[in-house]
C-alpha positions in Angstrom: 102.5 75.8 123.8 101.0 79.3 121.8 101.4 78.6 118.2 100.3 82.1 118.0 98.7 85.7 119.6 95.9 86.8 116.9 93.8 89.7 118.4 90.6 90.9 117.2 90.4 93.6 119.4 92.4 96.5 117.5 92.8 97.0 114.2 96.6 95.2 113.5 98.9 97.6 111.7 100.8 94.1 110.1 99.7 90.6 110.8 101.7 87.4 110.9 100.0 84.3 109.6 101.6 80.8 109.5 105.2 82.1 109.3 107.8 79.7 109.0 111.7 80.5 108.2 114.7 78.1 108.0 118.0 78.0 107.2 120.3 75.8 106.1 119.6 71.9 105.1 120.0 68.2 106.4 121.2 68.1 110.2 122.7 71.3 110.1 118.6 72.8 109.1 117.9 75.3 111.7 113.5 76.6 112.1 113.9 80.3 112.6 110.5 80.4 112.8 107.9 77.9 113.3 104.9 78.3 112.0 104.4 81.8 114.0 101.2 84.0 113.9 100.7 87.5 115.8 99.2 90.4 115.1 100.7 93.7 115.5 98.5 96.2 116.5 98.2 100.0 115.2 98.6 102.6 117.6 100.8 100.7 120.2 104.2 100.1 121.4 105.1 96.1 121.0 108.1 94.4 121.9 109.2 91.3 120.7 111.4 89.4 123.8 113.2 86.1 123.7 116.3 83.8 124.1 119.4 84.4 121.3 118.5 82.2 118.4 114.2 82.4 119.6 113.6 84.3 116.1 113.1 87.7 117.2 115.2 89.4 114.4 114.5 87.2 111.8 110.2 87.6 112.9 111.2 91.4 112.6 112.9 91.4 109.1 110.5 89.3 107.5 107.5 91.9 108.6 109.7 94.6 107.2 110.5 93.1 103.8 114.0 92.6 104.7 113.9 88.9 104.4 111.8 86.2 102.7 109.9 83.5 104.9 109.5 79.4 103.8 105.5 80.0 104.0 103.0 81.8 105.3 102.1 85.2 105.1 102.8 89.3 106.2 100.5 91.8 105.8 100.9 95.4 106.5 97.5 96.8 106.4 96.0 94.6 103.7 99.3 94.2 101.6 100.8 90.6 101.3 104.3 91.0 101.6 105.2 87.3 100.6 103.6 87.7 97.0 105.2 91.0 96.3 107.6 91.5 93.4 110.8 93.1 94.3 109.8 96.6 92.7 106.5 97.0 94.6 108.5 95.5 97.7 110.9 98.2 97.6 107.8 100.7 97.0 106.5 99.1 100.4 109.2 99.5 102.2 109.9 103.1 101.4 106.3 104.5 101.7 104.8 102.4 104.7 107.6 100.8 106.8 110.4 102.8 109.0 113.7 100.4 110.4 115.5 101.7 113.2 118.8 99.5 112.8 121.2 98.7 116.2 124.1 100.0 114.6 121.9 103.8 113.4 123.0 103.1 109.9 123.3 106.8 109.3 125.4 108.3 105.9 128.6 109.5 107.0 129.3 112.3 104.8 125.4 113.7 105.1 124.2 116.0 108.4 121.7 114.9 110.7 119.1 117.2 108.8 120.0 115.4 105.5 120.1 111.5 106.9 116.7 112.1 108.3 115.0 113.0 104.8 117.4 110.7 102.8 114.7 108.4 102.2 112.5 111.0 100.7 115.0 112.2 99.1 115.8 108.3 97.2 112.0 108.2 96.3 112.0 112.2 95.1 109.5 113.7 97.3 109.8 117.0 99.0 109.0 116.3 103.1 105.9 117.9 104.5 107.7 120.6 106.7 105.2 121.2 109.1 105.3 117.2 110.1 109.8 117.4 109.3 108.9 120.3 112.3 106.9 118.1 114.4 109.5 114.8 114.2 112.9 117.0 114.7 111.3 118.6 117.2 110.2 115.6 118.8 113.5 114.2 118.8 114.8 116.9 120.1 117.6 117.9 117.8 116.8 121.2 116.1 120.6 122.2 117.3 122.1 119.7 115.6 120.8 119.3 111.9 123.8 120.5 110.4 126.0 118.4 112.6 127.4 115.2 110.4 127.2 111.5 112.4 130.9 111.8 114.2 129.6 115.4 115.4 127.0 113.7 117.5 126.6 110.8 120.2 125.8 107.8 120.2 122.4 108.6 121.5 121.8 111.6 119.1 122.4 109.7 116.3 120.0 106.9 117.3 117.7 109.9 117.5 118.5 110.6 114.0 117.6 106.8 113.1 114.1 107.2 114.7 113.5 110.6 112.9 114.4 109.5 109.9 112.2 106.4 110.3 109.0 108.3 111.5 109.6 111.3 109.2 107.9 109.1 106.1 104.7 109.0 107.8 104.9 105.1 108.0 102.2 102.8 108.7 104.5 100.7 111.2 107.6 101.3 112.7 110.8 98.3 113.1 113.4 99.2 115.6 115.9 96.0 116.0 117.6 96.1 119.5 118.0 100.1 119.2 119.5 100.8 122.5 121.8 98.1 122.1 124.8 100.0 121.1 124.2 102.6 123.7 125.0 103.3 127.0 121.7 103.5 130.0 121.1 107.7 129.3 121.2 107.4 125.8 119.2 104.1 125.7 116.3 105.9 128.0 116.4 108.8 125.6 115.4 106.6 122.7 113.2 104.7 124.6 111.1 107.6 126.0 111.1 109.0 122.4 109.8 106.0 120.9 107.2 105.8 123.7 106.4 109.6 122.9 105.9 108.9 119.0 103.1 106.1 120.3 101.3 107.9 123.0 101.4 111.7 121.8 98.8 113.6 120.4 99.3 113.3 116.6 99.9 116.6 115.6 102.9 116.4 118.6 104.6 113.7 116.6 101.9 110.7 117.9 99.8 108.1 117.0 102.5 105.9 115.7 103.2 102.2 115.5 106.4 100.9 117.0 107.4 97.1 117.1 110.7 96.5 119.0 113.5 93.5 119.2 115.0 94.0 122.9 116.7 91.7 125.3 116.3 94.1 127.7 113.5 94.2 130.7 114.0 97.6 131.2 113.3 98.4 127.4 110.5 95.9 127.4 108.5 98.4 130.5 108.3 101.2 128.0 106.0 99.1 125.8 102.4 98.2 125.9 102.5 94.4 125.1 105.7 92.2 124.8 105.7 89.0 122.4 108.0 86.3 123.6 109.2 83.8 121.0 111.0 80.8 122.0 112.9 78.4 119.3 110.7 80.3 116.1 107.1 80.1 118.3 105.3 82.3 120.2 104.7 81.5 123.5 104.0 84.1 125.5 102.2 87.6 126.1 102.3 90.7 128.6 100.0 93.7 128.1 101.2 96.6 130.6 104.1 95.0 131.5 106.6 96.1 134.3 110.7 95.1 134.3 109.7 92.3 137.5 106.9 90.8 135.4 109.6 90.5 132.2 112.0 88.9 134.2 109.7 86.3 135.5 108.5 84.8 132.1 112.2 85.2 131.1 112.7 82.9 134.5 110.2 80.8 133.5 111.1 80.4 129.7 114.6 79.1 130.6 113.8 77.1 133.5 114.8 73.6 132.6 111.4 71.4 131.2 
């Protein structure tokens, strides 16, 4: 079985070393994640796939700062997450990491145009306009800044949850299952503007790095590498992959031993 997927190839925008999670104690202890490396790499689209209960969220948390692993280490760029206080965690978070959350997450009482700075606005920087242009505009929802979360759909306001993710400039990009609460448009629409924030020409809202939790194949084809994870390891990788070559590790990984 892969312990873990470490590639020297590209220069990784976070790397994984060693990771290992667990919750609770006794019989009822539960490995989240077991002992897990991976790099993820800068400049690419990178889902992470697996069973319910393989890790995948938790993996994805604990490279954002949102949770704290057993051992081993996260680094985003050549920060260690793991020996970070809370303060310069928080400063992390806000300056070089962007969450796209399943359920948008989005202030209710703010318009679009606010919830996308809101960050910014936390920290007390001004956003560089010409790059606020490029992101709203890439998202497609110049129409609709002044328009508060109920105004909008489902899909728009996901939109909103990507802008105001990319809109920071991060060095790497979390989305956790972001289509999930939408229907197959709305989910494509996402999709294709996460894809656009990777491949694009910088100064057209580009360049980015984008790691994805998704169950779905579909999802999974917009990427350019999926990481499989299978009760807390890695054990798996596809570079270009397709829906029909998804499905058949997903065949493969719960085939019985």
């Amino acid at each position: 079985m892969v312990r873990g997927i470490v590639s020297p190839m590209t220069e990784p925008a976070a790397r994984v070393r060693n990771l290992t999670k667990t919750y609770g104690s006794g019989q009822a202890l539960v490995r989240a994640l077991d002992d897990v490396s991976v790099d993820l790499l800068a400049g690419e689209f990178t889902a992470v796939m697996g069973p319910s209960g393989s890790g995948k969220s938790t993996l994805m948390h604990c490279c954002a700062g949102l949770d704290t692993a057993d051992s081993g280490q996260v680094l985003v760029g050549e920060q260690d997450l793991t020996t970070m206080g809370d303060k310069a965690l928080t400063r992390l978070r806000r300056d070089e990491i962007g969450f796209v959350f399943q359920s948008f997450n989005l202030v209710p009482t703010l318009t679009a145009g606010e919830n996308i700075v809101l960050p910014l606005s936390i920290a007390g920087r001004r956003p560089d306009r010409r790059w606020y242009d490029v992101v709203v505009d890439t998202v497609g929802l110049r129409d609709r800044l002044h328009h508060k979360p109920n105004e909008l759909s489902g899909g728009q306001q996901q939109r909103v949850a990507v802008a105001r993710a990319l809109v920071s400039r991060p060095r790497i990009v979390f989305a956790d299952e972001p289509t999930g609460n939408l229907d197959s448009r709305a989910g494509a629409e996402v999709l294709e503007l996460l894809r656009r924030s990777v491949s694009a020409p910088p100064e057209e809202g580009g360049g980015q790095t984008v790691v994805m939790v998704t169950h779905d194949p579909v999802a999974a084809a917009y990427t350019d590498r999926v990481v499989f994870l299978a009760d807390g390891r890695v054990v798996d990788e596809l570079r270009h992959p397709d829906r029909e070559q998804v499905l058949e590790v997903m065949a493969r990984m719960s085939a019985p031993a």
